[in-house]
C-alpha positions as CSV (number, residue, x, y, z in Angstrom):
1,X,18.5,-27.0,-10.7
2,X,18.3,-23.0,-10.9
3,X,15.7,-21.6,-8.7
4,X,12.4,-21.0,-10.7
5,X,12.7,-17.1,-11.6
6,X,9.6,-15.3,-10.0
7,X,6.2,-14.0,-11.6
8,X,5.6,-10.4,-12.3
9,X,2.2,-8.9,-12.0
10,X,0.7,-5.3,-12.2
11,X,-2.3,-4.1,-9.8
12,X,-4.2,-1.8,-11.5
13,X,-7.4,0.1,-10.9
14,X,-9.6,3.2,-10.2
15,X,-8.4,5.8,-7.7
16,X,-10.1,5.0,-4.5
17,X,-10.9,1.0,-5.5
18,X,-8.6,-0.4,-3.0
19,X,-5.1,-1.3,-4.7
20,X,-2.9,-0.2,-2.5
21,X,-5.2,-1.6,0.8
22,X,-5.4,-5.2,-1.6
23,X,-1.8,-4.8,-2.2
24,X,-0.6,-4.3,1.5
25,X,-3.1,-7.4,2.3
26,X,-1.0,-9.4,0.3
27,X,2.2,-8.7,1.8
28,X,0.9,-8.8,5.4
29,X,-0.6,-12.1,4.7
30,X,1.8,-14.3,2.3
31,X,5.9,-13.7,2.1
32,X,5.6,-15.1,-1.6
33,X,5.8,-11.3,-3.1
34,X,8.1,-7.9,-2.9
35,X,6.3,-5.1,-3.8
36,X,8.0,-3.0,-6.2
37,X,8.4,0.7,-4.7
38,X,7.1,3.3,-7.2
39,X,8.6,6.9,-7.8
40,X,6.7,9.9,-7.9
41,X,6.3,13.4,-8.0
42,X,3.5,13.7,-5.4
43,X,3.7,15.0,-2.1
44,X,3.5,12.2,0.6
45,X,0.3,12.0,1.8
46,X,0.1,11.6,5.9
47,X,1.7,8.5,7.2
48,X,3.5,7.8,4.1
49,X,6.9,7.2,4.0
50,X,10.1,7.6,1.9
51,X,11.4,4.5,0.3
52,X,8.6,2.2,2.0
53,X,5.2,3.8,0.2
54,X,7.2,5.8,-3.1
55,X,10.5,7.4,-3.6
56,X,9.4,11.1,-3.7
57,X,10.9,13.0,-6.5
58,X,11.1,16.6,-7.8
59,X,10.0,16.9,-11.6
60,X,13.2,17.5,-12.0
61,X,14.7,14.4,-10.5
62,X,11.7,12.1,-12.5
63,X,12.7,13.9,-15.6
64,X,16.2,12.6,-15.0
65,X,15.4,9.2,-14.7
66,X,13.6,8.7,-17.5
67,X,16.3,10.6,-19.2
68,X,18.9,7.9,-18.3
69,X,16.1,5.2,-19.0
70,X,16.0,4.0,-15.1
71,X,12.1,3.2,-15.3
72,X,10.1,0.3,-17.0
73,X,7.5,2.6,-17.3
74,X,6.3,5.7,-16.0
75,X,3.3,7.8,-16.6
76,X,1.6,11.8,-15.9
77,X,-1.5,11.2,-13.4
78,X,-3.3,14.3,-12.0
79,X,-0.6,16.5,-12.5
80,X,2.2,14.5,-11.2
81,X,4.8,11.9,-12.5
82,X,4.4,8.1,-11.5
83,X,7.2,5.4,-12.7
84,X,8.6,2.0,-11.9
85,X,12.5,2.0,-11.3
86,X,13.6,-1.1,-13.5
87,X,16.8,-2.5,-11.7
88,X,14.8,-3.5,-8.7
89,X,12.0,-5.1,-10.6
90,X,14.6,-7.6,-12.5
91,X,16.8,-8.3,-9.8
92,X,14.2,-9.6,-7.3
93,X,12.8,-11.4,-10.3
94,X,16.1,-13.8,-11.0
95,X,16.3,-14.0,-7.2
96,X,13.3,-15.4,-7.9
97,X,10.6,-13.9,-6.0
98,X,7.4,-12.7,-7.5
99,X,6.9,-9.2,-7.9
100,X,3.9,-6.9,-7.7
101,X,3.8,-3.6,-9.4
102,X,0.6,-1.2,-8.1
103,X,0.6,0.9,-11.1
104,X,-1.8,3.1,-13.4
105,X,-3.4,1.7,-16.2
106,X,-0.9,3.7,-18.9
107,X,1.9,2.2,-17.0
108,X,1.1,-1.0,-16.8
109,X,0.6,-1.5,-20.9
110,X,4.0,0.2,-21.4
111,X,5.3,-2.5,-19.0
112,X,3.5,-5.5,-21.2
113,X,4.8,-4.1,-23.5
114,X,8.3,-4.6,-22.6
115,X,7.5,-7.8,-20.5
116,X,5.0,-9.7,-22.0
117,X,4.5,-12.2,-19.7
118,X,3.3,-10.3,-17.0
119,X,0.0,-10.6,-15.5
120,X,-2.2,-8.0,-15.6
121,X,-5.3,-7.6,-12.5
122,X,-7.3,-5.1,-12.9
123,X,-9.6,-4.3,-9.2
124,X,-13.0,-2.6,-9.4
125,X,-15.7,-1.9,-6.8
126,X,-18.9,-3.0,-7.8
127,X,-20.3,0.2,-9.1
128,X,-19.4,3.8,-9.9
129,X,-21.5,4.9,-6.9
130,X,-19.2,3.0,-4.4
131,X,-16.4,4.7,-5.7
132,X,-17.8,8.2,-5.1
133,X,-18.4,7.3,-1.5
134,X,-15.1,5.4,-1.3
135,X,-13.1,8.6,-2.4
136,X,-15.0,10.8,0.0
137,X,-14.3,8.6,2.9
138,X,-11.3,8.6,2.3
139,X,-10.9,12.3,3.4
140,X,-7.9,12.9,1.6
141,X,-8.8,15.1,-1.5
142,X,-11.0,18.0,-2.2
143,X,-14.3,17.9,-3.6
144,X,-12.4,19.2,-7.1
145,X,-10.1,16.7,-7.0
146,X,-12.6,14.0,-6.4
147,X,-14.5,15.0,-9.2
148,X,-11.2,14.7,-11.7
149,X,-10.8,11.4,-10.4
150,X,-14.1,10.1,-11.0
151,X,-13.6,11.6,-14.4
152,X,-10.7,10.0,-14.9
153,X,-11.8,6.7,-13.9
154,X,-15.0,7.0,-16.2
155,X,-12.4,7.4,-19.5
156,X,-10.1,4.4,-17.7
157,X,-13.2,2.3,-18.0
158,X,-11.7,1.8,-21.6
159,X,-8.6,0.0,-20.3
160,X,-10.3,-2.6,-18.5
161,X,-10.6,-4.9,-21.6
162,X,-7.0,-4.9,-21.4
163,X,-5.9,-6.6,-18.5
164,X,-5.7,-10.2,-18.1
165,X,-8.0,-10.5,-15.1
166,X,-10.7,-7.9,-13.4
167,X,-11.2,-8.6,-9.3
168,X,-14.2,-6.7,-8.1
169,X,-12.8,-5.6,-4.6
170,X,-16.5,-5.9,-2.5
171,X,-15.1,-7.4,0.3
172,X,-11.3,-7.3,1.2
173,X,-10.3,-10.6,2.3
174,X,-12.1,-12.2,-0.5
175,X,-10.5,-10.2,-3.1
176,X,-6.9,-10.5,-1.6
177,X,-7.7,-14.6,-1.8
178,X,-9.1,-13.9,-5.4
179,X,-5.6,-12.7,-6.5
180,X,-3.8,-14.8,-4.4
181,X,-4.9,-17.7,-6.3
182,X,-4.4,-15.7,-9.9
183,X,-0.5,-15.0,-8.5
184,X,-0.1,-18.7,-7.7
185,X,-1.4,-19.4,-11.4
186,X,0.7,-17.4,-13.1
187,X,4.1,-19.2,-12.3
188,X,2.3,-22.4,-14.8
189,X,1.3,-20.2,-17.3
190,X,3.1,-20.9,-20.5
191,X,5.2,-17.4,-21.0
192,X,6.3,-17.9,-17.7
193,X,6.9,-21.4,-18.1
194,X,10.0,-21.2,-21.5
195,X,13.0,-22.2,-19.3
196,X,10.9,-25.4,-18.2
197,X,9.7,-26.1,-22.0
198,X,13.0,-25.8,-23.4
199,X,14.6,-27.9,-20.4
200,X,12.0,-30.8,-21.4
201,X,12.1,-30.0,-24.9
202,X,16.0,-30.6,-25.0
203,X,15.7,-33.8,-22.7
204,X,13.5,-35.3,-25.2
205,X,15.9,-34.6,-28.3
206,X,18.8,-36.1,-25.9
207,X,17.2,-39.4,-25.8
């Protein structure tokens, strides 16, 4: 029998909530997922690097690829460009191992859009307070840029209702097992489940 083709799943949340630490967790911890590589048109930040955190693009370069429809999604974040490079995505997919996209939350509804079975997390920290502090601590912004992204995160508030789960990240290691056992899940869900129904399905009619 085929290998079972793997799960797809988008990590979503406030700036400063913890995705990509969550998402790193993951890998460090379980070899079950690849984690897609994003494109963007933001400058690395320090330690980053090319082709392991993002592909760093011009605008010009972004604006191509979507041009020649290379992304599953992509979206316009604080003044720059974000976006999902689609060959990747399907190919580790039928290889079958399960993917993780850490995208924004107008990304990631263009993606159910064009793959509905995909599983959406959406990570929080408790409260709006411990986001504040989280983005301060994390020393990497100005105070004007902080204040967009809390802005930003109080409008995103509205896209919450539409992912398929919502992980408050309080404490790290609890959150990554939260997710963990959401991911593991997924592959007996019935959307990613149609090769095994129809398989059954036939065996039945053969009888």
């Amino acid at each position: 029998m085929n290998r079972k083709k793997g799960v797809l799943a988008v990590i979503s949340g406030f700036s400063g909530a913890g995705k990509g630490t969550v998402v790193g967790k993951l890998a460090e911890k379980y070899e079950d997922y690849v984690v897609s590589i994003s494109a963007t048109t933001r400058a690395p930040r320090e330690g980053e690097k090319e082709g392991v955190d993002y592909f760093y693009k011009t605008v010009e370069e972004f604006e191509e690829m979507i041009e020649k429809d290379e992304l599953i999604e992509y979206a316009k974040y604080v003044d720059n460009y974000y976006g999902t490079p689609r060959d990747y995505v399907i190919e580790q997919l039928y290889l079958g191992n399960d993917v993780i996209l850490e995208i924004e939350m107008q990304g990631a509804l263009k993606v159910k859009e064009r793959i509905p079975e995909v599983s959406l997390i959406f990570i929080t920290p408790p409260n709006a307070e411990a986001l504040k502090v989280r983005l301060f601590q994390r020393g990497t912004e100005t105070e004007d840029v902080i204040a967009k992204r809390m802005a930003r995160a109080k409008e995103e508030c509205a896209f919450m209702s539409s992912y398929d789960y919502i992980v408050v990240n309080d404490d790290l290691d609890t959150c990554v097992e939260e997710i963990h056992s959401i991911l593991k899940a997924a592959h007996h869900t019935k959307s990613n489940s149609k090769a095994l129904i129809e398989r059954i399905s036939q065996d039945f009619k053969s009888m």
